[in-house]
N, C-alpha and C positions, 0 to 999 in steps of 0.2 A: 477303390483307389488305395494304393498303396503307400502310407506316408513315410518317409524318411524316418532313419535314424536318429534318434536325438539326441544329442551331444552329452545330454546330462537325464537321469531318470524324469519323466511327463510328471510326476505326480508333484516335484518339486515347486516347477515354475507356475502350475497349476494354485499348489496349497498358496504359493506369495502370494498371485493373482487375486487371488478370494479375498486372501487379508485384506489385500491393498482398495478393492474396492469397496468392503465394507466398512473403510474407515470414510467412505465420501461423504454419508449423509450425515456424519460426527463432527466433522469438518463444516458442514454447513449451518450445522446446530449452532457450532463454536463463532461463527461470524456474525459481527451484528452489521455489515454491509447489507445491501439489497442484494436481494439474489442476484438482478439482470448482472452486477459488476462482478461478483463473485465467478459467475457465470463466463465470463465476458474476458477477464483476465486469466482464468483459468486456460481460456481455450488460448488466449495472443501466448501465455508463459509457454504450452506447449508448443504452439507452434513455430516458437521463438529456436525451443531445445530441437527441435526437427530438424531445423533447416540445413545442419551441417550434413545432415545425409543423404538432401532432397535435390542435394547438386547432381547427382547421376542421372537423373530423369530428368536432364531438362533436354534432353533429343525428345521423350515421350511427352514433354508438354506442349511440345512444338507441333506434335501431330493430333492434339485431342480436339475433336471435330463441334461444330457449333450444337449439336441437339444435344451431344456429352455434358456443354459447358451448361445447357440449361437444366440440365439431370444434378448435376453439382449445385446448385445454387439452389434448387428444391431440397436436396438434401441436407444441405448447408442449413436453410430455412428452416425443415423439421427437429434437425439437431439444435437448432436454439432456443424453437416449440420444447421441445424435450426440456430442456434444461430451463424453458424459465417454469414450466408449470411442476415439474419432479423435485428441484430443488425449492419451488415456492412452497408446494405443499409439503416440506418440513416444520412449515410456521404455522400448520394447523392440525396436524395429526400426529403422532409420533412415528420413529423411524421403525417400528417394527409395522404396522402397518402399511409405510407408504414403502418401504420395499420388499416387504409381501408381493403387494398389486405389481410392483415392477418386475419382478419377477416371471409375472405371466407374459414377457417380450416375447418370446417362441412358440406361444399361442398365437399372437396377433399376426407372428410373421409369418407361419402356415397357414392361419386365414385369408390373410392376405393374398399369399402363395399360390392359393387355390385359384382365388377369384383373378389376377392377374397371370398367373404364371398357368395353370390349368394342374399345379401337381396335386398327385393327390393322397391321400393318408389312412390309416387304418380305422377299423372301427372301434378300438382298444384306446387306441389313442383319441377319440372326440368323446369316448366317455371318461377318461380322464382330465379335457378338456371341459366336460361340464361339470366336474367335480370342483376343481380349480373353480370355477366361475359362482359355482354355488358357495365356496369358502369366500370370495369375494363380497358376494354378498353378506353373508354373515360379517366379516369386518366391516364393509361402510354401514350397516343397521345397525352397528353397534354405538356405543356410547362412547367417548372417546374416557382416556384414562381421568380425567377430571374432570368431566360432565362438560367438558367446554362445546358449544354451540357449532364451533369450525372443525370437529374433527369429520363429519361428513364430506364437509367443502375439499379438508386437505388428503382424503382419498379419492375421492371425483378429480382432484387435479392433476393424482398420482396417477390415476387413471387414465388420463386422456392425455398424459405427458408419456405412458409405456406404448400408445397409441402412437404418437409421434415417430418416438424411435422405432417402432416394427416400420414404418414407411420408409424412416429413412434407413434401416435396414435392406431393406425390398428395393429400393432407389442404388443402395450401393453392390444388390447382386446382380443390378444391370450393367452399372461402371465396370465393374471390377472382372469382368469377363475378357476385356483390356486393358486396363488399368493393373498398376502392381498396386498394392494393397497401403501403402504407407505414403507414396504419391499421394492416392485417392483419400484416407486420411489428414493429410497435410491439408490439402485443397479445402476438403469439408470445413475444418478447423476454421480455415481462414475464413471462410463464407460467411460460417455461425459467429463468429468474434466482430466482423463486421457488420451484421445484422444486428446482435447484439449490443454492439457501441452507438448503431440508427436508433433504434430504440431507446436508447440510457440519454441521449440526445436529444429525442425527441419529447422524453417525458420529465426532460432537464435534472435528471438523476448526476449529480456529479462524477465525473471523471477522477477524478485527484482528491487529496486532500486525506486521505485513510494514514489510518497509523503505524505503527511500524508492525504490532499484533496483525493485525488485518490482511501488510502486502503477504505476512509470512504462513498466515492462513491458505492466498489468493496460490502461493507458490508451495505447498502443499498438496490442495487442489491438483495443481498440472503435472508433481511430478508421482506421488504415493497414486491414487487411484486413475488417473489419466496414463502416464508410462510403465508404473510397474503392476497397472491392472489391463484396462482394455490394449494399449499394446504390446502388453505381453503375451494376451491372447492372441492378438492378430499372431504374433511370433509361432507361439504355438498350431495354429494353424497347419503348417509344415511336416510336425510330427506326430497327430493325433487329430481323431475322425470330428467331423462335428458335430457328431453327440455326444462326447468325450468334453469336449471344451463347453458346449451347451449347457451341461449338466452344473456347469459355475454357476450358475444363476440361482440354483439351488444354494447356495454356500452364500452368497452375502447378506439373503434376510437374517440367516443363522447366527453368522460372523456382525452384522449391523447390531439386530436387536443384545445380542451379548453383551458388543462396543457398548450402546446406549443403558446396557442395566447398570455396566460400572461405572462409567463415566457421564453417565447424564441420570441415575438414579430413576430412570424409562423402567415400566413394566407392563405386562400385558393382562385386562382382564378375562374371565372366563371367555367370554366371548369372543375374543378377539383371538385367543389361544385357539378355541374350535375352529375357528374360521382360517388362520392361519393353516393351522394342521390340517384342514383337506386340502387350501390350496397347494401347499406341499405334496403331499400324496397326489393331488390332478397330476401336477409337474412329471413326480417321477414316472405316471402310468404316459405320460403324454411324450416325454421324452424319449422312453425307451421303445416307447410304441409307434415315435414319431411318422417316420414314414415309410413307404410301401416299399421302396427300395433306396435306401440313402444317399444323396448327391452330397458331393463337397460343396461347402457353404466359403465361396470365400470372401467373407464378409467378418464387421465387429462382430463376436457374440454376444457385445452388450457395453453401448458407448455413455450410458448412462451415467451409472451412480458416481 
């Protein structure tokens, strides 16, 4: 596939992108709200900033069919799976670890891939993928930075929250084969922000009442790593392949754990370093090895951090 000219050099909007998501889990350090609301407003603030562009599609909303709308609402559901267990487990492991583990999202989406989609991938690349997965393990066997007891728990969460978002990745390269790409965003958004308010509701977590630090935290959130990271990637989509933009996921353990040495005094012990460093190396043997013959992906590369 042949992508378009880009208005301005790829490497640009790229290098913003990385920054912008790796300030997420900094941000979430910084909040002393419960995840669900941080979670929760982050996604209404974007999808608040949306909307003045989401008026052109409303011929295309008119035509999306009942199994779409239940494809959405899965989706919707995993993206706020994602976000409560990715953002929860900041309160137990540090940022360099839990977005490590997230990082490996383009592992889970080719596994996935396979078993659903039947595509299939090299043999360069699954021993890069078990390389990654043994760096994993070496991170959650590890100790956490202060011997604290939860740092297990808060990479198993990271864990099963980068799980989430590869489905609901997998969920949006079905939509989006119809769907224009920022509609299908929009909609998600709304889904997840809604689940997420059933929830904050139902476990009578307040709504209201946060400080004025807090809303400017909530609106940080939506606009730094929500607009000027995952959809800028989606943007980028357009003029560079999806192993190009893939390869971001690489950049925000790097860009995060940096964030967290300066600003939150975070550091990494040995172990956690080794463990780290292969799943880094998995990545690049997995990415570049990814698959047999490259399809456009036109999905988030990572709606996550």
């Amino acid at each position: 596939m042949n992508a378009e000219r880009a208005p301005i050099p790829v490497a640009i909007p790229l290098f913003i992108g990385i920054i912008a998501i790796s300030f997420s889990s900094i941000f979430v350090k910084w909040s002393a709200s419960p995840v669900s609301i941080q979670a929760m407003y982050r996604l209404v603030i974007t999808f608040l900033f949306m909307l003045p562009f989401i008026v052109r599609y409303r011929p295309v909303i008119k035509t999306i069919r009942r199994h779409e709308v239940w494809l959405l609402i899965l989706s919707g559901t995993m993206l706020a799976l994602h976000f409560l267990l990715w953002m929860g487990s900041l309160q137990w492991t540090s940022v360099a670890s839990s977005t490590i583990i997230l990082a490996l999202q383009p592992v889970f989406v080719m596994m996935g891939a396979y078993f659903w989609f039947k595509e299939r991938t090299t043999l360069a690349a699954m021993g890069g993928m078990a390389i990654a997965f043994i760096g994993v393990f070496l991170l959650i066997g590890s100790t956490g930075l202060d011997g604290a007891e939860g740092h297990m728990t808060g990479d198993l969460m990271s864990l099963l929250g980068t799980v989430a978002v590869a489905a609901h990745m997998l969920l949006g390269q079905m939509l989006l084969r119809r769907l224009p790409s920022l509609l299908y965003s929009w909609l998600v958004f709304a889904v997840a922000a809604l689940i997420l308010a059933l929830y904050n509701m139902m476990l009578q977590i307040p709504l209201t009442g946060y400080s004025a630090r807090e809303w400017g935290i909530f609106a940080l959130l939506a606009v730094i790593p929500t607009v000027f990271g995952h959809l800028l990637f989606n943007w980028l989509m357009k003029y560079a392949s999806a192993s190009t933009v893939s390869m971001s996921v690489l950049g925000e353990p790097v860009g995060a754990s940096l964030l967290a040495f300066l600003l939150l005094n975070e550091s990494m012990n040995s172990l956690q370093a080794a463990g780290g460093a292969l799943v880094m190396l998995g990545l690049i043997l997995f990415l570049r090895k990814g698959r047999s013959k490259e399809q456009p992906m036109d999905i988030q590369p990572k709606v996550s951090g």
